[in-house]
C-alpha positions in Angstrom: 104.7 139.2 162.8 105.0 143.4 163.0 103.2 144.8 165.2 102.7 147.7 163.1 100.1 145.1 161.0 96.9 146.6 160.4 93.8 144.0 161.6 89.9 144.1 160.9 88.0 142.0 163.8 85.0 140.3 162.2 83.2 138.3 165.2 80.5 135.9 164.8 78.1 137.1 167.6 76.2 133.7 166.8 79.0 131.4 168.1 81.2 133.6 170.9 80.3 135.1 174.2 80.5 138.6 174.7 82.5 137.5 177.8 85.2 137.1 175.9 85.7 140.4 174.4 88.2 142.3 176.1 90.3 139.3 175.9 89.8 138.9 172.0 90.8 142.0 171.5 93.8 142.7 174.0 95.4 139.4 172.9 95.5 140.9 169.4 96.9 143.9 170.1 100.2 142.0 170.9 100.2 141.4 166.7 99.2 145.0 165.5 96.9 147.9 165.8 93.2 146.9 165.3 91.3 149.3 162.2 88.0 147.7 162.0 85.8 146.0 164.4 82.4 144.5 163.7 80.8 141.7 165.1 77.8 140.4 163.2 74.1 138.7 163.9 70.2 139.4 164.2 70.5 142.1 166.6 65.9 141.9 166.9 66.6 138.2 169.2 66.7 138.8 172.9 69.7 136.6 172.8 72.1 138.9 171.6 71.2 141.6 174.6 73.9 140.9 176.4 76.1 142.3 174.1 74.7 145.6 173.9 76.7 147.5 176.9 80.3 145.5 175.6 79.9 146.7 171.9 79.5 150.4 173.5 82.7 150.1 175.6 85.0 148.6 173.2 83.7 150.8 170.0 82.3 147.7 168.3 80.0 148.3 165.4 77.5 145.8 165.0 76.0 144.8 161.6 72.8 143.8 161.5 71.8 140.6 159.6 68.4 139.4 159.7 67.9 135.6 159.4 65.2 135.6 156.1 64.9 131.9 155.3 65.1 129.1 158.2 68.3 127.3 158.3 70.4 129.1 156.7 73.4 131.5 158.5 72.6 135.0 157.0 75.5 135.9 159.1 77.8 134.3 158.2 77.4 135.4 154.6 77.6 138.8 155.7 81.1 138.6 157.3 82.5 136.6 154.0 81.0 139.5 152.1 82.4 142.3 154.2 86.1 140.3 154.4 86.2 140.5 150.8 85.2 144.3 150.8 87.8 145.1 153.1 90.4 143.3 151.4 89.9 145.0 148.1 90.6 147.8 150.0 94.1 147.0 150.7 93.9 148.9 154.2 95.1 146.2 156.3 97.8 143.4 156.8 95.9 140.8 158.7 92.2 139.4 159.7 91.4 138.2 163.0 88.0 135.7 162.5 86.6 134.9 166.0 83.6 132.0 165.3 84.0 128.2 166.1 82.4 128.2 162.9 83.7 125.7 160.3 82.2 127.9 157.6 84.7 130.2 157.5 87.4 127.9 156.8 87.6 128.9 152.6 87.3 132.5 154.0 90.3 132.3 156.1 92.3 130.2 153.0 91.1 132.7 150.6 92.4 135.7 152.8 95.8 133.9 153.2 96.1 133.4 149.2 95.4 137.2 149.2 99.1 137.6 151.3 96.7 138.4 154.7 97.7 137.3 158.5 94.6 135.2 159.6 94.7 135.0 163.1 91.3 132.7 164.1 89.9 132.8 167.6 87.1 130.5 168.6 86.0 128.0 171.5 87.4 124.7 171.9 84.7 123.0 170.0 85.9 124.6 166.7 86.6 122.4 164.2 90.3 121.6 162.8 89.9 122.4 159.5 89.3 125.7 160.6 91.8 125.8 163.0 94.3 124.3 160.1 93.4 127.4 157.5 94.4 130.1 160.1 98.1 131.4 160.8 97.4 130.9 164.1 94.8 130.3 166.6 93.8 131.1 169.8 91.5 129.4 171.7 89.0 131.7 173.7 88.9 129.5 177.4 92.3 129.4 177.7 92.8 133.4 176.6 90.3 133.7 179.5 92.1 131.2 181.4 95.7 132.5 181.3 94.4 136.3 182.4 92.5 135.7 185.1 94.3 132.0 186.8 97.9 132.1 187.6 98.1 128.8 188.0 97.4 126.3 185.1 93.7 124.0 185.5 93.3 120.8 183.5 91.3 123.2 180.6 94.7 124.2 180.0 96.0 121.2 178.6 93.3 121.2 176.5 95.5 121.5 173.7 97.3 118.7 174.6 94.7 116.5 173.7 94.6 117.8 169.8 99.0 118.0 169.8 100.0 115.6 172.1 103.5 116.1 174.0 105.4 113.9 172.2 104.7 115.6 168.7 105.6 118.6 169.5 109.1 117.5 171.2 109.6 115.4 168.0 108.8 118.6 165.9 111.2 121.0 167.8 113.7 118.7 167.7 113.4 118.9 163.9 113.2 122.8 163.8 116.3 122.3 166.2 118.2 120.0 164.0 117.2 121.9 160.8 118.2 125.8 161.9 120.8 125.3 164.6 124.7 126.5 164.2 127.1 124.1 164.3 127.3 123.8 167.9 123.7 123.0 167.7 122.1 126.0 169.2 119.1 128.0 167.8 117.0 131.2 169.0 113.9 130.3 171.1 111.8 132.5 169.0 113.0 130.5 166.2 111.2 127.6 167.7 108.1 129.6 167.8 107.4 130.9 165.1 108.2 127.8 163.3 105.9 125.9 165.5 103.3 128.1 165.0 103.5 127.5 160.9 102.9 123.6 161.6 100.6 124.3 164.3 98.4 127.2 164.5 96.5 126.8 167.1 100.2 126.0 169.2 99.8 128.3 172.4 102.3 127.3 175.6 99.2 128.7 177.5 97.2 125.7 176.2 99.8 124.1 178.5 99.6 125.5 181.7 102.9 128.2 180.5 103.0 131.5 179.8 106.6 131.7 178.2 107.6 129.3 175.6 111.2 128.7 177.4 109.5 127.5 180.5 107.4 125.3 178.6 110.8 123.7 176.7 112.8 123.4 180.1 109.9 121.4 181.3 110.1 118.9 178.4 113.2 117.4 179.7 114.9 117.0 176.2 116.4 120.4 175.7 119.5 122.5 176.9 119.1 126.6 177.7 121.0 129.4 177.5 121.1 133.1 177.7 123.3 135.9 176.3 123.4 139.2 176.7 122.3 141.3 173.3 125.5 143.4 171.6 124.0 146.6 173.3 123.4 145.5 176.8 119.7 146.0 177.3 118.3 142.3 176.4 119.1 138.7 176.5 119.0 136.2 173.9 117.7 132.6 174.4 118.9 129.7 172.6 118.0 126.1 172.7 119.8 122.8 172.0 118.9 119.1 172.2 120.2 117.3 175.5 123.9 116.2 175.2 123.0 113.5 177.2 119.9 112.8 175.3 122.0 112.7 172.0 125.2 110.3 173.5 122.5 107.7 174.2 121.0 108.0 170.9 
């Protein structure tokens, strides 16, 4: 993913805490430069106070949507409508949706059909069908989590409970099998971005990690190397299965 890619921000002020701004939108910066951000709700309920002082510091503009008829999330119609607008706009690559909101599930497929990045962001209530219509998602505790804790707490292996361990060995030892050379090595980021496709909300930090080659040493199944880039001022990872794993097979 380019970080050059242009994002619009569209938060659901209904369903996320204002708490979790800064790291909403410094975790997105790592994909591209952020053009629009809005964050919608009924800005007349006390509720929504909080977020007065945040939206001033981070240059959020807030949309107001007043709630006319009981049960129903004005809202949320309003991002949908203002997605759309911005994407007949062409002005940017990708969407980042921050709700635990399952209504924005056809949003996020319909932006995706449009050729758009959707990263989602929500809490870890948010449904998988959401989760599953995103490029990738992030889960808001653990971007909390992973900032301010050095050292892992059991909410990190949250995400272990949705992709358990053994699926995701059994998957990189397909992405493995399926893109190595012939002496069975492939690139780390290889791995990622590969598990990311078959699991967006896949996040080493979910984990307890913060780099995706600790969290593969620390599986027990794989074999690591580095080399030097052509010009000197890198390194390149690369992963293998276990020789011994693959003797005993």
């Amino acid at each position: 993913m380019s970080n050059d890619n242009r994002f619009a921000v569209l938060i659901d002020a209904d369903n996320v805490s204002e708490k979790y701004i800064k790291f909403i939108l410094d975790e997105l910066s790592n994909d591209g430069v952020i053009t629009y951000k809005r964050i919608y709700g009924d800005w007349t309920k006390p509720a929504l106070g909080s977020w007065k002082s945040v939206l001033l510091e981070h240059s959020i503009t807030p949309i107001q949507q007043y709630g006319y008829t009981t049960g129903k999330n004005a809202t949320d119609s309003a991002m949908i409508i203002d997605a759309m607008d911005i994407l007949y706009t062409g002005n940017v690559e990708g969407f980042c949706i921050v709700s635990s909101d399952s209504d924005f599930t056809r949003l996020a497929s319909r932006l995706r059909e449009a050729g758009k990045v959707v990263v989602g962001m929500g809490e870890k209530k948010t449904p998988s069908p959401f989760v599953a219509a995103c490029n990738k998602f992030k889960y808001l505790e653990v971007l909390a989590q992973a900032t301010e804790c050095a050292a892992p707490t059991e909410d990190a292996a949250y995400a272990s409970e949705r992709i358990p361990l053994d699926a995701i060995r059994k998957a990189m030892r397909t992405i493995v099998d399926e893109t190595s050379d012939d002496d069975g090595w492939t690139s780390v980021s290889n791995i990622g971005n590969i598990l990311i496709k078959r699991y967006p909300d896949f996040d080493v930090r979910n984990y307890g990690f913060k780099k995706l080659t600790r969290f593969i040493s620390s599986l027990n199944a794989f074999e690591i190397k580095s080399v030097s880039s052509k010009d000197g001022n890198g390194k390149n990872i690369f992963v293998r299965e276990s020789r011994k794993l693959t003797k005993t097979k």
